[in-house]
MDAnalysis code that builds the backbone (N, CA, C; Angstrom):
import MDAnalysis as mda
import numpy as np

u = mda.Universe.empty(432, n_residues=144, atom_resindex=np.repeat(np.arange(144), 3), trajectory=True)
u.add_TopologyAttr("name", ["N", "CA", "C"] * 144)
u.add_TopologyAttr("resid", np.arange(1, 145))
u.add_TopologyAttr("resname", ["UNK", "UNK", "UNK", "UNK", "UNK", "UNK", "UNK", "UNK", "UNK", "UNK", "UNK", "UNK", "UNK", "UNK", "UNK", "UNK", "UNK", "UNK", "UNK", "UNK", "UNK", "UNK", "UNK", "UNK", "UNK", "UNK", "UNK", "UNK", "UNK", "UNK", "UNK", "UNK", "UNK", "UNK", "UNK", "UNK", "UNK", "UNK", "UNK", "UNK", "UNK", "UNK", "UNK", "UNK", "UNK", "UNK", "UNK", "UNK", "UNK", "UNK", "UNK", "UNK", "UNK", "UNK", "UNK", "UNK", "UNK", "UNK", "UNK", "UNK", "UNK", "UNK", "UNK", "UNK", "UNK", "UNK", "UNK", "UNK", "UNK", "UNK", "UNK", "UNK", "UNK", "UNK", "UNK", "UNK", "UNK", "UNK", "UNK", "UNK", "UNK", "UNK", "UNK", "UNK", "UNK", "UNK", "UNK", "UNK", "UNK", "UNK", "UNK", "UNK", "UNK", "UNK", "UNK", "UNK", "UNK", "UNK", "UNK", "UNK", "UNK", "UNK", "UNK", "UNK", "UNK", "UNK", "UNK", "UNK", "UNK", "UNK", "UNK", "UNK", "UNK", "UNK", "UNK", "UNK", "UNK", "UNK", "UNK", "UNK", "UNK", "UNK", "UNK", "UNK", "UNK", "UNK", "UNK", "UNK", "UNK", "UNK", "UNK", "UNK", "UNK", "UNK", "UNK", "UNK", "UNK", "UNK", "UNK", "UNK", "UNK", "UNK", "UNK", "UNK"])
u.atoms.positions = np.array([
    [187.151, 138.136, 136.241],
    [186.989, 139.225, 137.183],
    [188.307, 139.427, 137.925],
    [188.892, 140.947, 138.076],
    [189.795, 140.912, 138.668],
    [189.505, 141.750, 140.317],
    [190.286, 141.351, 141.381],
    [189.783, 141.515, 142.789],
    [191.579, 142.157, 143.056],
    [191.103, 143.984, 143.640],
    [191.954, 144.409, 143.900],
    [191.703, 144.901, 145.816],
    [192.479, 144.648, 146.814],
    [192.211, 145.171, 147.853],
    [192.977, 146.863, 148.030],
    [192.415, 147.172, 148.788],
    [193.229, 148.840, 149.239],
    [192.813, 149.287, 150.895],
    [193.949, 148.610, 151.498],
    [193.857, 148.594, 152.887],
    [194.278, 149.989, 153.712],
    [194.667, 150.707, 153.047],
    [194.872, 152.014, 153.346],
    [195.416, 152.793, 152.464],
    [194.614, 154.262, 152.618],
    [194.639, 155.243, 151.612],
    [196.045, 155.525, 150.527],
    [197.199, 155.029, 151.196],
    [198.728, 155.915, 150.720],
    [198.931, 154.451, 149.897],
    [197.975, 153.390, 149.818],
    [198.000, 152.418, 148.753],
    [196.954, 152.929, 146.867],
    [196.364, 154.248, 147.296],
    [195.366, 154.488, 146.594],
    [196.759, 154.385, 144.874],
    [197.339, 155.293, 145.146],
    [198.021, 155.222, 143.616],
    [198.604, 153.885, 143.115],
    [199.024, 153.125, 143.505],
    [199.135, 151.812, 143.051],
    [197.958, 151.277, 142.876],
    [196.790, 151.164, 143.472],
    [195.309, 150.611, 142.949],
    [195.197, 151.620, 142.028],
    [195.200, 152.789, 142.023],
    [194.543, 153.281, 140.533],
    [194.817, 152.589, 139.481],
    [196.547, 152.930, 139.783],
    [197.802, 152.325, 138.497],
    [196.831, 150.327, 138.126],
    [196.726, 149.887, 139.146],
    [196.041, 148.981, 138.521],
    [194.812, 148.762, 137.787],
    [193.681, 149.153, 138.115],
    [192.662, 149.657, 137.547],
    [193.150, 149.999, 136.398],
    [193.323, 151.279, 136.028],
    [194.000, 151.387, 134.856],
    [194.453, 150.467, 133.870],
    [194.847, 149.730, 134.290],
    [195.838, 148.818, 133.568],
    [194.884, 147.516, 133.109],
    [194.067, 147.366, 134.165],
    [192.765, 146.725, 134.348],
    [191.661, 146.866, 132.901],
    [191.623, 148.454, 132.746],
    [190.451, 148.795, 132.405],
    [191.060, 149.445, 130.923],
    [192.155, 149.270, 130.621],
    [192.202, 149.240, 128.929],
    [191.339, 148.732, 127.835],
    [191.027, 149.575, 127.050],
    [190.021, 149.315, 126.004],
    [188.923, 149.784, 125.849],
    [187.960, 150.029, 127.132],
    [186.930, 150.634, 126.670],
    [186.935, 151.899, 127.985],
    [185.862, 152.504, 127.153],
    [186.381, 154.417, 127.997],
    [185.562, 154.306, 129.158],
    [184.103, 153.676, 128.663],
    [183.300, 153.797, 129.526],
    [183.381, 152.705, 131.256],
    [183.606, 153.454, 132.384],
    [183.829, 152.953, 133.727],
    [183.138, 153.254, 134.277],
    [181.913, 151.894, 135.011],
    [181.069, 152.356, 135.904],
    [181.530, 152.208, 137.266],
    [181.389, 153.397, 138.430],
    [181.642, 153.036, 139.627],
    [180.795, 152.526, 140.554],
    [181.008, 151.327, 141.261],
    [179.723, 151.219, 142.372],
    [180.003, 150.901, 143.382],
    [179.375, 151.439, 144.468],
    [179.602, 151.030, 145.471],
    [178.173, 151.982, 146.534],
    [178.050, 151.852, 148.024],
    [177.629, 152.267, 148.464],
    [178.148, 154.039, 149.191],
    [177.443, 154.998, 149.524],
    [177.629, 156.124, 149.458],
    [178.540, 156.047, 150.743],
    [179.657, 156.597, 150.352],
    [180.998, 157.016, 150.917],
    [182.026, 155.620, 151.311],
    [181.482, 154.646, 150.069],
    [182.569, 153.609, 149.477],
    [183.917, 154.094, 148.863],
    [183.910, 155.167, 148.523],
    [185.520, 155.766, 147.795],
    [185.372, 155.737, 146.334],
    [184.314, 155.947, 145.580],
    [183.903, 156.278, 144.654],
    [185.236, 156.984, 143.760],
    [184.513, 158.058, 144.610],
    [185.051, 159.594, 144.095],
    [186.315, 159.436, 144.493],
    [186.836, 158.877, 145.714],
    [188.325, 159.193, 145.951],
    [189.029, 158.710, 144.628],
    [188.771, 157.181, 144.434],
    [189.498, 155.949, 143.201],
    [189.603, 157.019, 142.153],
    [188.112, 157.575, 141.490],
    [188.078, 158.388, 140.462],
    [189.282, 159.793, 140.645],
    [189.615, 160.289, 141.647],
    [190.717, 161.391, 141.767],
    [191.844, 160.716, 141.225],
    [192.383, 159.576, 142.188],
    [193.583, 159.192, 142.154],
    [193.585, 158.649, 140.402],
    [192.974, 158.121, 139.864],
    [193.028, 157.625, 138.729],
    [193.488, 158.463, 138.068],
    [192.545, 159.967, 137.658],
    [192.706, 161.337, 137.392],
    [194.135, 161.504, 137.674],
    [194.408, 161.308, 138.328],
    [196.219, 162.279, 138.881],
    [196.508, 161.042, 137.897],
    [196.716, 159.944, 138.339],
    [197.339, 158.838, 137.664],
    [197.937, 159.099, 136.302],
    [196.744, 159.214, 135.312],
    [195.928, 159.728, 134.173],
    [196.925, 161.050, 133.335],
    [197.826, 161.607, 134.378],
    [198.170, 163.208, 134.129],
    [196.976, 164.306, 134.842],
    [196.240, 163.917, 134.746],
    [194.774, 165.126, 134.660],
    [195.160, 166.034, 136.301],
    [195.433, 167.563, 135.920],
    [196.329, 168.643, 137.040],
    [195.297, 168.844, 137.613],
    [193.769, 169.654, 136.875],
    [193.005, 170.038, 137.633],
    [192.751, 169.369, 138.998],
    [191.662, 170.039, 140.040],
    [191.294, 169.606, 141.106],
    [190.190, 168.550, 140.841],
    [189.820, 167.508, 140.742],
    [188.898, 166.533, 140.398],
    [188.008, 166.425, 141.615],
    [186.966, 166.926, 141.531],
    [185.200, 166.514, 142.546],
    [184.444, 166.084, 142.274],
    [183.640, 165.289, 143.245],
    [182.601, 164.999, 142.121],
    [181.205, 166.368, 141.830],
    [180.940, 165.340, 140.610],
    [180.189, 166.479, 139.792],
    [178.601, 166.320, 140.521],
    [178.188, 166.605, 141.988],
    [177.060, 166.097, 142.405],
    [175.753, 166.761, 141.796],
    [175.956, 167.767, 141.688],
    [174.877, 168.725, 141.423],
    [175.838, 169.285, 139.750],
    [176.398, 169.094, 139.149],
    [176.617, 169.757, 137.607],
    [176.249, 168.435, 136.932],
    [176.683, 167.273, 137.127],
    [175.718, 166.119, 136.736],
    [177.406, 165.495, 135.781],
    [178.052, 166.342, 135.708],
    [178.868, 165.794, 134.883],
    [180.298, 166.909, 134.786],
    [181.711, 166.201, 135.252],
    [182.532, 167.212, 135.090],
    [183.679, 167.031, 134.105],
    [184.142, 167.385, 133.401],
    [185.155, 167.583, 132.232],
    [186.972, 167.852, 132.346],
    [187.490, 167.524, 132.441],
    [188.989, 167.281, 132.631],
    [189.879, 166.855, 131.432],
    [190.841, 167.744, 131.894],
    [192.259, 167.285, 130.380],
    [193.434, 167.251, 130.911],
    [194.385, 166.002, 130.799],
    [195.358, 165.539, 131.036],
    [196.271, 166.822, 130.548],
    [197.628, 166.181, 130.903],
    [198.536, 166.915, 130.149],
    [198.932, 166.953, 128.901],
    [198.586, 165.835, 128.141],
    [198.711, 165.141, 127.089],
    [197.623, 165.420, 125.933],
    [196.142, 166.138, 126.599],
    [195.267, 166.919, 125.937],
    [193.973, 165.772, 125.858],
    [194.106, 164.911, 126.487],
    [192.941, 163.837, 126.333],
    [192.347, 164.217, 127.848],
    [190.712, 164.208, 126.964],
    [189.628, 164.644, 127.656],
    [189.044, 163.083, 128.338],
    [188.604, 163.948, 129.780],
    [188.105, 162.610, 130.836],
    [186.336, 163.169, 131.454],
    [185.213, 162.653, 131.398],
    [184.513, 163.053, 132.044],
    [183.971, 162.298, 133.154],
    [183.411, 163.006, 134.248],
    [183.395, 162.475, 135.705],
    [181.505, 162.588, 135.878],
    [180.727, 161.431, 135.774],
    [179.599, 161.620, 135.964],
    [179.058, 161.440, 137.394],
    [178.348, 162.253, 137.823],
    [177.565, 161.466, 139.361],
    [176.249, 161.523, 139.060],
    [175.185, 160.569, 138.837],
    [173.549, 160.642, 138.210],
    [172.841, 160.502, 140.035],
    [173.707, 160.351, 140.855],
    [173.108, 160.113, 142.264],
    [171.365, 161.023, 142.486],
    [171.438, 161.995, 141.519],
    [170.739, 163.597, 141.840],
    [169.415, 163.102, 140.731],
    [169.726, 162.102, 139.899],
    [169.018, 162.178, 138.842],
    [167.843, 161.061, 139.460],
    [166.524, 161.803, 138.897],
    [165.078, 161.160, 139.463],
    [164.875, 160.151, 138.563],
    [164.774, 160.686, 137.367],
    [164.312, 160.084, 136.277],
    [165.191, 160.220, 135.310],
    [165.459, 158.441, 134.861],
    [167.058, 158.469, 134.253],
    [166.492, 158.343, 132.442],
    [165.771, 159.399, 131.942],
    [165.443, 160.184, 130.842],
    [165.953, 161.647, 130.689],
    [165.786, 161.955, 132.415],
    [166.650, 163.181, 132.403],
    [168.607, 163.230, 131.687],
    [169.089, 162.442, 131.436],
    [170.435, 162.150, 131.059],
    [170.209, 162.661, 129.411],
    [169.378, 162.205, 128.934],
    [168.641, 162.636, 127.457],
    [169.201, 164.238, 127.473],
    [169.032, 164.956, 128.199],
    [169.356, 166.406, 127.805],
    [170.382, 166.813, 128.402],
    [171.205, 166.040, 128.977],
    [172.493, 166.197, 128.903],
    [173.618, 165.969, 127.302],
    [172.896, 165.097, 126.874],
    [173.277, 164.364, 125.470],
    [174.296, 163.342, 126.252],
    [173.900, 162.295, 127.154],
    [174.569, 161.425, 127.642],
    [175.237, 160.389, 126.094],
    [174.647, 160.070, 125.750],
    [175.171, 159.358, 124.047],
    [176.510, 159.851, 123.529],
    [176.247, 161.160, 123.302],
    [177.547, 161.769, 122.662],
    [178.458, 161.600, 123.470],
    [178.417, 161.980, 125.167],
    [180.111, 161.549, 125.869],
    [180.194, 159.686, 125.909],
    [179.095, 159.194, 126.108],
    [179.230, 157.978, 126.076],
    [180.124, 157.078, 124.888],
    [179.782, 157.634, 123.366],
    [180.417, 157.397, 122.219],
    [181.418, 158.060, 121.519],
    [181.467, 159.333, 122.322],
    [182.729, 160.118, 122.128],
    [183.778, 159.512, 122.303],
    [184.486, 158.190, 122.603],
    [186.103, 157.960, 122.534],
    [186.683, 158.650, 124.113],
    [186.059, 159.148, 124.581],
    [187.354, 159.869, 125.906],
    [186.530, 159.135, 126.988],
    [187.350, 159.010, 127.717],
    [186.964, 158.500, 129.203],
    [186.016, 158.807, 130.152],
    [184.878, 158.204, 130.472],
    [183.833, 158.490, 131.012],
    [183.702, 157.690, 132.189],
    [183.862, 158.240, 133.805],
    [183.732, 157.719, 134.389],
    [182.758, 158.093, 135.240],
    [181.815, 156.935, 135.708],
    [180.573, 157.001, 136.221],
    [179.933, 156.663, 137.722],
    [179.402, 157.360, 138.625],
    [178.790, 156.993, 139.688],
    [177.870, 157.113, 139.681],
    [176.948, 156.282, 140.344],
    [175.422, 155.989, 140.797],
    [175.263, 155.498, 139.306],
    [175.845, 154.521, 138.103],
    [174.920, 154.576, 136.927],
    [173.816, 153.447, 137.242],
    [173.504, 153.167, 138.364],
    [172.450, 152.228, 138.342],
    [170.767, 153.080, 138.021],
    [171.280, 154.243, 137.815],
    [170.073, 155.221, 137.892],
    [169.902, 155.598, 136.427],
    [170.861, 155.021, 135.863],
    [170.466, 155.136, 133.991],
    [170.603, 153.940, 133.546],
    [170.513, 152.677, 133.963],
    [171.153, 151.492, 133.518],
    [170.514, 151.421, 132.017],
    [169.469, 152.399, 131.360],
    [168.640, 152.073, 130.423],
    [169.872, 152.783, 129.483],
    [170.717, 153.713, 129.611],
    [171.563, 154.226, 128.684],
    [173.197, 154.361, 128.768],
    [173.216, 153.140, 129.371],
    [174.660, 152.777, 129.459],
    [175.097, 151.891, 128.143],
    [176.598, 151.919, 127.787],
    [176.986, 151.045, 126.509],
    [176.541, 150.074, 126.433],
    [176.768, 149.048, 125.277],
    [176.735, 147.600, 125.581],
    [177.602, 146.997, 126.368],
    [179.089, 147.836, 126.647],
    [180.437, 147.668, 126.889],
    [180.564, 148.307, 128.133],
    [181.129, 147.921, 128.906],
    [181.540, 148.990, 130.093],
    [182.442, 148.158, 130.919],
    [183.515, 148.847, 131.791],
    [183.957, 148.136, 132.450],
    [182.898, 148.446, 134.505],
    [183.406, 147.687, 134.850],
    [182.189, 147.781, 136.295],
    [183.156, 147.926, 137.380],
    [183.512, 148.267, 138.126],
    [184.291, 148.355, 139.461],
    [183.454, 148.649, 140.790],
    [183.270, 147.862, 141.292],
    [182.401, 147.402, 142.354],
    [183.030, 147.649, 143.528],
    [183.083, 148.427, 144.582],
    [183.699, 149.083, 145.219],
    [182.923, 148.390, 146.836],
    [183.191, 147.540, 147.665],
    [182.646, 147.141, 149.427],
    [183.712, 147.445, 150.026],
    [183.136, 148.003, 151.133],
    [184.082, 148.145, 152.302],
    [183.426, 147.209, 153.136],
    [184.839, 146.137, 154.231],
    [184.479, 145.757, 155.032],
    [184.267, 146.331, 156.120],
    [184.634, 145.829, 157.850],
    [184.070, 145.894, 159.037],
    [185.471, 147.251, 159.654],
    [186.480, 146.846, 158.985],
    [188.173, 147.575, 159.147],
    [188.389, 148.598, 158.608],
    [186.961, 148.961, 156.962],
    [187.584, 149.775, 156.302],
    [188.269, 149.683, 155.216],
    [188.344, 148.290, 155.122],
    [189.540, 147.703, 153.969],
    [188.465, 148.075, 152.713],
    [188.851, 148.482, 151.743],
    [188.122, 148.346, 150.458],
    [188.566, 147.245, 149.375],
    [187.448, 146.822, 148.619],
    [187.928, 145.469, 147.540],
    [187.426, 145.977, 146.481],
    [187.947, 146.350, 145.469],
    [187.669, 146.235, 144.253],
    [187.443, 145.025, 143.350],
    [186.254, 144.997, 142.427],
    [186.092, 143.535, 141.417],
    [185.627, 144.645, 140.200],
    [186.712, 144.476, 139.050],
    [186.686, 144.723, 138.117],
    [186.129, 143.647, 136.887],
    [185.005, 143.783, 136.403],
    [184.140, 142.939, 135.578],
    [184.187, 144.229, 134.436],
    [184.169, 143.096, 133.157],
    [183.741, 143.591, 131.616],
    [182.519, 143.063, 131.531],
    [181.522, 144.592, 131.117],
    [180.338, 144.074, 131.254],
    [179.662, 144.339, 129.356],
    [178.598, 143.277, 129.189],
    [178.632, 143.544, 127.583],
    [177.231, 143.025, 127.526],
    [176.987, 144.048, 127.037],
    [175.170, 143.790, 126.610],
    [174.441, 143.900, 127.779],
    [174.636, 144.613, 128.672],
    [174.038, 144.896, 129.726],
    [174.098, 143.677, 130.852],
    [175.025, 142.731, 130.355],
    [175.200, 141.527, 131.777],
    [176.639, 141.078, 131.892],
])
């Protein structure tokens, strides 16, 4: 497990750059943390990191958003936060971006844990009492 801190925001691009570097090999990245842990921020900065120009949000209500570097490699940005029943992902065709090869990065997937890879990387996102955020990057395989 690797343990990254980010004690203030203008540290965010060097934690991406690590992450990144972290999370070579497999596409699929779950994010977790509690709501307004920096989810979505990590997922921007990564994005810029990444090349990717567009404006990166999260996808709260589209369920899923789509991005291309400069380089032409496709990234998708999931938020399932919205999702009741994690069967509903089924008609998204969650499978196909999941096994598609491009980068899939994920919030709230504790709400589909039934259709996540065998593979994933996990980034576990607490804030302490200061604000400080800690990242723990775990390879997760076979669902543990």
């Amino acid at each position: 497990m690797k343990k990254i801190v980010c004690g203030d925001i203008s540290e965010l691009p060097a934690v991406a750059r690590e992450v990144i570097s972290c999370c070579e090999g497999l596409p699929v990245w779950v994010f977790q943390g509690d709501m307004g842990a920096g989810k979505t921020t990590l997922i921007k900065s990564i994005a810029k990191e990444l090349g990717v120009g567009d404006v990166v949000s999260s996808p709260s209500f589209a369920i899923v958003n789509e991005y291309q570097n400069d380089k032409g490699q496709t990234f998708y940005h999931f938020d399932f936060y919205r999702i009741e029943e994690q069967e509903e992902v089924l008609e998204i065709g969650i499978d196909e971006y999941f096994y598609s090869g491009n980068h899939c990065w994920v919030e709230w997937a504790e709400k589909i844990l039934d259709y996540l890879p065998e593979e994933f990387y996990l980034i576990k996102i607490s804030v302490d009492e200061n604000e400080v955020r800690e990242m723990r990057i775990k390879k997760m395989k076979d669902g543990g």
